[in-house]
Chimera marker file (.cmm) of the C-alpha trace (Angstrom):
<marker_set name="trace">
<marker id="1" x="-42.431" y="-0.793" z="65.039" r="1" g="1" b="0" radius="0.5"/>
<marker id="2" x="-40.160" y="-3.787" z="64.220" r="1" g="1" b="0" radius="0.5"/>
<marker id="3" x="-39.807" y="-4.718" z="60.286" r="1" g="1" b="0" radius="0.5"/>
<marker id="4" x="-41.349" y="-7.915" z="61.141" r="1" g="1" b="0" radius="0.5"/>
<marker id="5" x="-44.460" y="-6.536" z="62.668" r="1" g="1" b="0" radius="0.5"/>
<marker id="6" x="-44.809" y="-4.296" z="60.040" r="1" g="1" b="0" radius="0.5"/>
<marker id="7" x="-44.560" y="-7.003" z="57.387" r="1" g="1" b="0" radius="0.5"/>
<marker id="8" x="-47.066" y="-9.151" z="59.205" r="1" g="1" b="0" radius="0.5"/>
<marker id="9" x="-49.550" y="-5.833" z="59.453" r="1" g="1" b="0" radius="0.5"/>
<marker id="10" x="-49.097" y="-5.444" z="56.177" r="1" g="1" b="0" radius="0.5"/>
<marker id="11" x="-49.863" y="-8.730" z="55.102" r="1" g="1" b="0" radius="0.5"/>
<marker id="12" x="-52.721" y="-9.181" z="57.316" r="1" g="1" b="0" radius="0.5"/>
<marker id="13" x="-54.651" y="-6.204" z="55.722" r="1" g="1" b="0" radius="0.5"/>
<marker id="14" x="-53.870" y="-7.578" z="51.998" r="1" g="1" b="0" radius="0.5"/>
<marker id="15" x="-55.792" y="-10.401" z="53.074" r="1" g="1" b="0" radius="0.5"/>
<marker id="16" x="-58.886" y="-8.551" z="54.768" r="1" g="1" b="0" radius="0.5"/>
<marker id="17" x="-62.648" y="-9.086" z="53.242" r="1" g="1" b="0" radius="0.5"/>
<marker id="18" x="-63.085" y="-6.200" z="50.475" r="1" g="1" b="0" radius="0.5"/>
<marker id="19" x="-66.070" y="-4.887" z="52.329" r="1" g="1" b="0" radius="0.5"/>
<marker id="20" x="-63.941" y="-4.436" z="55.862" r="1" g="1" b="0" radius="0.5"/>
<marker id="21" x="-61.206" y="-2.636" z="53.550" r="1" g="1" b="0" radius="0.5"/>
<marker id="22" x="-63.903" y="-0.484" z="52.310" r="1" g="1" b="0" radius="0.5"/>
<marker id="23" x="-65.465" y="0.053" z="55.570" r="1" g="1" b="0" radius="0.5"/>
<marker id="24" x="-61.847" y="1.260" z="56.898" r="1" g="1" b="0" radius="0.5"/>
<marker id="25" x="-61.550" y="3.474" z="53.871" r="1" g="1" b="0" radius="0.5"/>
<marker id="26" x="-64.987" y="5.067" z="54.897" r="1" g="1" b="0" radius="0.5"/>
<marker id="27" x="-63.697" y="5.525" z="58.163" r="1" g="1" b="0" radius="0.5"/>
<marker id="28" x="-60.950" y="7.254" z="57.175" r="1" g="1" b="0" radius="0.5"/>
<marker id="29" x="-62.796" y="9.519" z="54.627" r="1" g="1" b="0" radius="0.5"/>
<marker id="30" x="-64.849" y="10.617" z="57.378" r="1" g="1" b="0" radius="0.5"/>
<marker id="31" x="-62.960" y="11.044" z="60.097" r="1" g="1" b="0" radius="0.5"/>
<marker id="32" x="-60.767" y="13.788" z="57.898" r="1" g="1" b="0" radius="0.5"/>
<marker id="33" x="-61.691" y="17.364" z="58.625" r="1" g="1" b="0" radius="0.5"/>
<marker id="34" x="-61.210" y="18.813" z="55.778" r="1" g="1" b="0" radius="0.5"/>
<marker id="35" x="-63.621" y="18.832" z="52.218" r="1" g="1" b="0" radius="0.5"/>
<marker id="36" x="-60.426" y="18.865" z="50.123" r="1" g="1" b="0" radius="0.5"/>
<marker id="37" x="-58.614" y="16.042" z="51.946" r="1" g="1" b="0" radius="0.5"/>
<marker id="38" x="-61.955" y="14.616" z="51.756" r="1" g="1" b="0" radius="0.5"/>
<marker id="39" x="-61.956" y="14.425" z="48.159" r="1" g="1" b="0" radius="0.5"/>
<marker id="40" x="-58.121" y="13.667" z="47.542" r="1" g="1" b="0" radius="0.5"/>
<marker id="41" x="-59.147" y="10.148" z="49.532" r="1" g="1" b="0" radius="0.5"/>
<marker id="42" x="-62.281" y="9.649" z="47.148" r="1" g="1" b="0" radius="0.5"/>
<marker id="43" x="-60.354" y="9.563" z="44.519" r="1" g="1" b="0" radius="0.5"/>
<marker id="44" x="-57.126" y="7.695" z="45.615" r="1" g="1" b="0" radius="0.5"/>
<marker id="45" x="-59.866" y="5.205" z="46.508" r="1" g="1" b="0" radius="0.5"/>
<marker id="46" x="-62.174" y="5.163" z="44.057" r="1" g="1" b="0" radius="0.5"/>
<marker id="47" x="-65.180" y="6.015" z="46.224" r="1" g="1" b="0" radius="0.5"/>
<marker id="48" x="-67.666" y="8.516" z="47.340" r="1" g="1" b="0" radius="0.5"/>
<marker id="49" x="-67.777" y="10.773" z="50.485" r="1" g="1" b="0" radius="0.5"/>
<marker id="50" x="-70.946" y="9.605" z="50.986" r="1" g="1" b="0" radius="0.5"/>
<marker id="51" x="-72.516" y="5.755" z="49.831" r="1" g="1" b="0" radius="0.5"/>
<marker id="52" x="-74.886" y="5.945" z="47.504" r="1" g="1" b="0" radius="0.5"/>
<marker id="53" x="-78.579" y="5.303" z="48.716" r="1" g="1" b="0" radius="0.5"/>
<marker id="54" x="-79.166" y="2.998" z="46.409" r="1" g="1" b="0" radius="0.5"/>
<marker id="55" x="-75.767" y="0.610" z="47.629" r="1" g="1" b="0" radius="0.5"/>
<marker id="56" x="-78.333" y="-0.402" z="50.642" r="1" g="1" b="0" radius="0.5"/>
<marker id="57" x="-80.803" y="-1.628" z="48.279" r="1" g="1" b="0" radius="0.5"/>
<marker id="58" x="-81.297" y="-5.528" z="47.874" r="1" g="1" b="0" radius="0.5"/>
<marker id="59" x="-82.315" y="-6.898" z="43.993" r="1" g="1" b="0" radius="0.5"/>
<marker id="60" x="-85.356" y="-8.653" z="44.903" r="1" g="1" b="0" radius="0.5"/>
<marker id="61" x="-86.005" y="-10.713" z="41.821" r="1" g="1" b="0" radius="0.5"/>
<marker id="62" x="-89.449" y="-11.649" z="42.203" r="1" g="1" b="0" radius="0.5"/>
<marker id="63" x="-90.080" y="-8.094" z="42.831" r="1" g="1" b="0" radius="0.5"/>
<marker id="64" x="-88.545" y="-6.992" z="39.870" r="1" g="1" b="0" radius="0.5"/>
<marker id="65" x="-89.502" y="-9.016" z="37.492" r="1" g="1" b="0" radius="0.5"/>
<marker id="66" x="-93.178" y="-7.346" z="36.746" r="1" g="1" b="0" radius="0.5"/>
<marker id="67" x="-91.075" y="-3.958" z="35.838" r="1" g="1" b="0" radius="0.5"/>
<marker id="68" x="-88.834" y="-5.889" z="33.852" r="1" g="1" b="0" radius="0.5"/>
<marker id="69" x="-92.038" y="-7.349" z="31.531" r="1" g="1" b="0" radius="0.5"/>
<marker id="70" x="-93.357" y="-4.201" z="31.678" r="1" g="1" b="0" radius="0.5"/>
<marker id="71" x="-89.968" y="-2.034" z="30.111" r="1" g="1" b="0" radius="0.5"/>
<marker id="72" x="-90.024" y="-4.992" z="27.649" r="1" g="1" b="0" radius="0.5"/>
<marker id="73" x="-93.619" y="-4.329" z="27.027" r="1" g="1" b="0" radius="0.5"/>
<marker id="74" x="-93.287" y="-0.591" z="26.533" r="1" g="1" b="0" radius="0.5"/>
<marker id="75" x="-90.000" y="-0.369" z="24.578" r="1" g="1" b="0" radius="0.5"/>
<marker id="76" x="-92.183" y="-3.281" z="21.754" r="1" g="1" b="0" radius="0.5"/>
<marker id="77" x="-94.926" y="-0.996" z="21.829" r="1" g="1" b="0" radius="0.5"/>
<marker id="78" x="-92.765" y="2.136" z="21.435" r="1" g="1" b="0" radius="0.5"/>
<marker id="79" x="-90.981" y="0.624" z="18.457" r="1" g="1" b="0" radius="0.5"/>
<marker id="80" x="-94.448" y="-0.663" z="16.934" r="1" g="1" b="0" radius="0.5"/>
<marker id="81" x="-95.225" y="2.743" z="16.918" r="1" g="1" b="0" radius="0.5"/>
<marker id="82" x="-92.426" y="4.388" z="15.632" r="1" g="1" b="0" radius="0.5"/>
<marker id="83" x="-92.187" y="2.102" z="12.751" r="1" g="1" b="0" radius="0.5"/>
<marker id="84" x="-96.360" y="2.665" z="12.175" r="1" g="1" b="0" radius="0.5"/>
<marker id="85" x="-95.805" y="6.186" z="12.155" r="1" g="1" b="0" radius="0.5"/>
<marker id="86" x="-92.847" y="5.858" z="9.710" r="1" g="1" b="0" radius="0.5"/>
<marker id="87" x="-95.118" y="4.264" z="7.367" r="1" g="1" b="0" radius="0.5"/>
<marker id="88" x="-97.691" y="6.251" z="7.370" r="1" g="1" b="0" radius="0.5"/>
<marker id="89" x="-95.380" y="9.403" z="6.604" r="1" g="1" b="0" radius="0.5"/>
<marker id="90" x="-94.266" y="7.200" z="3.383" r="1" g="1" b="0" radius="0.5"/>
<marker id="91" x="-97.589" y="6.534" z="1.999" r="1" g="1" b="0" radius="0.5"/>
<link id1="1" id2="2" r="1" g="1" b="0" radius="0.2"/>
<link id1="2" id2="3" r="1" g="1" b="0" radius="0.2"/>
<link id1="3" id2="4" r="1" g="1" b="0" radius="0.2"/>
<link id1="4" id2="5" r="1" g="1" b="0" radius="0.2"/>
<link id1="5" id2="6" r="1" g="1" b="0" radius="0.2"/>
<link id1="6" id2="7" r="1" g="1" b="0" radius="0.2"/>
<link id1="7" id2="8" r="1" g="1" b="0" radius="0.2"/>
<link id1="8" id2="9" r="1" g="1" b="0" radius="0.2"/>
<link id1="9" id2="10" r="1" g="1" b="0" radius="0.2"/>
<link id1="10" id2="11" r="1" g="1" b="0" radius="0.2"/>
<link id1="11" id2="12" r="1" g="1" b="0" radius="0.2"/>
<link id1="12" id2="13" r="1" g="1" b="0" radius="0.2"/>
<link id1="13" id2="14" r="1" g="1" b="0" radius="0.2"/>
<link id1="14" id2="15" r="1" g="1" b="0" radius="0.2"/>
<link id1="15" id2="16" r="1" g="1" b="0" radius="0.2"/>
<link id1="16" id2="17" r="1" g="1" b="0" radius="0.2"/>
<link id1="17" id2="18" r="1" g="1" b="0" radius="0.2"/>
<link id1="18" id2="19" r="1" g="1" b="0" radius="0.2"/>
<link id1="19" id2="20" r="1" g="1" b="0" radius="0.2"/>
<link id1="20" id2="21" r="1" g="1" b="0" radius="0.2"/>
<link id1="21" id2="22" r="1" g="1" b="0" radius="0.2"/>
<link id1="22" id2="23" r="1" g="1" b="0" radius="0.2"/>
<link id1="23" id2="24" r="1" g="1" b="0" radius="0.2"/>
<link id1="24" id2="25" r="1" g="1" b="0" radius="0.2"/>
<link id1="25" id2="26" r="1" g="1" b="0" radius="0.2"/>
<link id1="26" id2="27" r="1" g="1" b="0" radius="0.2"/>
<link id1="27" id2="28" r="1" g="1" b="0" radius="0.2"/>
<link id1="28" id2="29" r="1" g="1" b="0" radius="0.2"/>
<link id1="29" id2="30" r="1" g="1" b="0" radius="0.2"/>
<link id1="30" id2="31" r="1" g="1" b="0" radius="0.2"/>
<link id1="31" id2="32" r="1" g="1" b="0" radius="0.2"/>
<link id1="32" id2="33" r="1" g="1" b="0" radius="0.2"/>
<link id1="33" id2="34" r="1" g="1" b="0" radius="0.2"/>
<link id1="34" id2="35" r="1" g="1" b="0" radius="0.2"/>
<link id1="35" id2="36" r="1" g="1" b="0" radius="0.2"/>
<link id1="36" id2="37" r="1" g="1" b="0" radius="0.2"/>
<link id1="37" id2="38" r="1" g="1" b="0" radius="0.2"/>
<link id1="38" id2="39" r="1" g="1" b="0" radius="0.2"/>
<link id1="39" id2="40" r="1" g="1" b="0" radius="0.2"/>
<link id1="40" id2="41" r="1" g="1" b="0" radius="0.2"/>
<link id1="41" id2="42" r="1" g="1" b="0" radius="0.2"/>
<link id1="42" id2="43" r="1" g="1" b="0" radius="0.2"/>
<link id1="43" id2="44" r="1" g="1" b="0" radius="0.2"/>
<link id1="44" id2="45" r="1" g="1" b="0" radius="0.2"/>
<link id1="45" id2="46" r="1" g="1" b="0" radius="0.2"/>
<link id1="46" id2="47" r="1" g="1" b="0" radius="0.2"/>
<link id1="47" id2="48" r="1" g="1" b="0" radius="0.2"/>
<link id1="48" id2="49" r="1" g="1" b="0" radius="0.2"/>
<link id1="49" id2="50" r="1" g="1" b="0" radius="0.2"/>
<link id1="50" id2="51" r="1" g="1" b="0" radius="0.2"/>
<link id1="51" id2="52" r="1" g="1" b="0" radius="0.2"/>
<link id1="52" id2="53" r="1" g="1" b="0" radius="0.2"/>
<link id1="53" id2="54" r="1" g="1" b="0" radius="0.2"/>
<link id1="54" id2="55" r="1" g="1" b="0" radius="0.2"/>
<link id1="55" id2="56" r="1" g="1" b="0" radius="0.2"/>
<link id1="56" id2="57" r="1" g="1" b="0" radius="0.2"/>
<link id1="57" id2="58" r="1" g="1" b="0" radius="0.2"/>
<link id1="58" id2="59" r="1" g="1" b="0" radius="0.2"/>
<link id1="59" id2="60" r="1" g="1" b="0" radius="0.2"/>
<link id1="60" id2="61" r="1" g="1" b="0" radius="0.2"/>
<link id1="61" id2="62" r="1" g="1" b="0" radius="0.2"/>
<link id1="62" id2="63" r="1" g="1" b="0" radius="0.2"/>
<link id1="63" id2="64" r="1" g="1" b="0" radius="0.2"/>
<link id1="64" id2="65" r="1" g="1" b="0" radius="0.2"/>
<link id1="65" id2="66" r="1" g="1" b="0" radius="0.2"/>
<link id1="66" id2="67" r="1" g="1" b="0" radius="0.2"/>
<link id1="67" id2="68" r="1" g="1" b="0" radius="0.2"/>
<link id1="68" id2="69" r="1" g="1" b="0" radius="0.2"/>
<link id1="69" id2="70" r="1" g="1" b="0" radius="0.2"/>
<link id1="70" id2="71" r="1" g="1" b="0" radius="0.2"/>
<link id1="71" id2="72" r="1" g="1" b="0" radius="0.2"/>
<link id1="72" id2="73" r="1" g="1" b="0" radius="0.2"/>
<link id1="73" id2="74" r="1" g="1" b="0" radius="0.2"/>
<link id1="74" id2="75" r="1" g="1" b="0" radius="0.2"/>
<link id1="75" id2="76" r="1" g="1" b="0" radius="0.2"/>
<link id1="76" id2="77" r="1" g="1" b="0" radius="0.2"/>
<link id1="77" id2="78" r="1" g="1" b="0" radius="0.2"/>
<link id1="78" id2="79" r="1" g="1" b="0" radius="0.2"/>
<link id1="79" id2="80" r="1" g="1" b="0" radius="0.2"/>
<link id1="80" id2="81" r="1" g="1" b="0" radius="0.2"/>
<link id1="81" id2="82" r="1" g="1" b="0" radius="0.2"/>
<link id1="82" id2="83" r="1" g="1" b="0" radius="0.2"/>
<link id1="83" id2="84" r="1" g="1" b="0" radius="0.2"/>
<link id1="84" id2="85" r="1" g="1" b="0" radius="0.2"/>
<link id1="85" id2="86" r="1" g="1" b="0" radius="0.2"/>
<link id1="86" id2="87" r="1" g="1" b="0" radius="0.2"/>
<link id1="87" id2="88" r="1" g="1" b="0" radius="0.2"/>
<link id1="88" id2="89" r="1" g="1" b="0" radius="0.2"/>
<link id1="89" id2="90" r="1" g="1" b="0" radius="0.2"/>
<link id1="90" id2="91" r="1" g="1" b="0" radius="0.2"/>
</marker_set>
């Protein structure tokens, strides 16, 4: 390849969405044969052989927001009791 094609190739995929980059990086993780070449990719790139489950989740806020008032709930509760049960042990 000409130096100027390879400069412009270059500077084309510095400029590519993060998510194609990843998707490429996927690719490229997969498409390797081998586990330990595999694993020397994950780590040069920071990611997994396999995405997480949980990465195709959506935060739906309005569905999340009844657990959230509930682990606020529990952790009050949890403390009220701790700290009633520390009392009592004192008197």
């Amino acid at each position: 390849m000409p130096i100027k094609v390879v400069a412009l190739v270059q500077s084309l995929e510095n400029h590519l969405p993060t998510s194609i980059k990843i998707y490429q990086q996927h690719q490229e993780i997969s498409d390797e044969s081998t586990t330990t070449r595999q694993n020397q990719l994950c780590i040069q790139y920071g990611l997994r052989a396999k995405p997480n489950i949980l990465d195709r989740l959506l935060r739906e806020r309005h569905l999340q927001t009844p657990q959230d008032v509930y682990h606020a709930t529990a952790r009050k509760i949890g403390r009220l009791l701790k700290l009633t049960y520390d009392y009592s042990d004192r008197v």
